[in-house]
C-alpha positions as CSV (number, residue, x, y, z in Angstrom):
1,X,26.2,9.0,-0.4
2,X,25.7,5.7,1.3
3,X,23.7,5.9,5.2
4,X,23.9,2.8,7.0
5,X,22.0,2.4,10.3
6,X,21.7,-0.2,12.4
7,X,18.3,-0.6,14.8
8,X,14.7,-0.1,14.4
9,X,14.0,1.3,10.7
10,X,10.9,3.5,12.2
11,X,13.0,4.7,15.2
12,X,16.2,5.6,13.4
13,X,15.5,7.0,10.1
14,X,14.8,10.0,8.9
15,X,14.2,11.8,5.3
16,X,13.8,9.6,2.1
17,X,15.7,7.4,0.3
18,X,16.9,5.8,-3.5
19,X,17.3,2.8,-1.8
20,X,16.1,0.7,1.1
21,X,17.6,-2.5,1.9
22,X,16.5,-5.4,4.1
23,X,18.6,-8.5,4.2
24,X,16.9,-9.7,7.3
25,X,14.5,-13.2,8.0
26,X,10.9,-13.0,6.4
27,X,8.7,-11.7,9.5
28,X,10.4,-9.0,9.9
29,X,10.1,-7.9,6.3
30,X,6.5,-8.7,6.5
31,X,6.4,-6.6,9.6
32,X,8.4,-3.6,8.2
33,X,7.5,-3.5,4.6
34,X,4.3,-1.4,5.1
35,X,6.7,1.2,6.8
36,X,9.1,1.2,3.7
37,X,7.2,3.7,1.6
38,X,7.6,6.6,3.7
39,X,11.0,6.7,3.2
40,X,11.4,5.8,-0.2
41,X,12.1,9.1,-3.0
42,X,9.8,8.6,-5.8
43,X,11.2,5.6,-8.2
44,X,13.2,4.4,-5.2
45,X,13.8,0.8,-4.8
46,X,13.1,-1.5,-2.1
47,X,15.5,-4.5,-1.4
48,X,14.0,-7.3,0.4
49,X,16.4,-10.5,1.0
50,X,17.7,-13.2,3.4
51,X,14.4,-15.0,2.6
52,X,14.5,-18.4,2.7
53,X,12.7,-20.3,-0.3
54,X,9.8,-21.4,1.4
55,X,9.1,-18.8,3.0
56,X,8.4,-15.9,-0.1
57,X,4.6,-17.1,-0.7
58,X,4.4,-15.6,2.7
59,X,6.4,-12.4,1.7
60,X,4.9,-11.2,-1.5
61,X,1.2,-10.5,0.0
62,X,2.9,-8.0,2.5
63,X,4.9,-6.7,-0.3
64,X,1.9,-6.4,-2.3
65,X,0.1,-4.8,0.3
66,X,2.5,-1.8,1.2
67,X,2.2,-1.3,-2.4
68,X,5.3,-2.6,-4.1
69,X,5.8,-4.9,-7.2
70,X,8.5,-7.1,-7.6
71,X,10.7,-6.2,-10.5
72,X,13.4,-8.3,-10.1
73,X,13.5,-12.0,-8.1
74,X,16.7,-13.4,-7.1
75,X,17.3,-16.9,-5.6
76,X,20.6,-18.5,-4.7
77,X,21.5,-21.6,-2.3
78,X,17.6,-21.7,-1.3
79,X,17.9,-18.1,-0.4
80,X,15.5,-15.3,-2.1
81,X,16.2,-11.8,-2.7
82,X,12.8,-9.5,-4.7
83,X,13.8,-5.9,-5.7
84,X,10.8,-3.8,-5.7
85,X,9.1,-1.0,-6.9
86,X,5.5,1.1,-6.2
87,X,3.6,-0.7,-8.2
């Protein structure tokens, strides 16, 4: 089952999840990724992309802090996807 919402992840969503993505600039995922966990099942996966090159140094500390490793690292046309994990 696939549940696509659009809006404020901590307003809208409810219950937990395989999958979380976020293809959205980095200070938002910054801002949101200590909120991700909550709604993640255990051994969910948390996609973080539209991250422009220069700007994932700033990204993997907040990553890092909500508790998440990155096990995969993507990077096409100066854009950067990570696909995490609880670390």
């Amino acid at each position: 089952v696939l549940t696509i919402l659009h809006g404020d992840l901590v307003d809208k969503v409810e219950g937990r999840y395989d999958v979380v993505a976020a293809n959205i600039v980095a200070d938002a995922i910054i801002a949101l990724s200590p909120s991700i966990p909550r709604f993640l099942k255990p051994g969910g996966v948390y996609i973080a992309s539209g991250i422009i090159d220069t700007r994932e140094k700033d990204v993997l500390p907040a990553l890092k802090a909500a508790g998440f490793a990155v096990a995969e690292r993507h990077e096409h046309g100066g854009w950067v996807c990570l696909v995490c994990k609880r670390g």
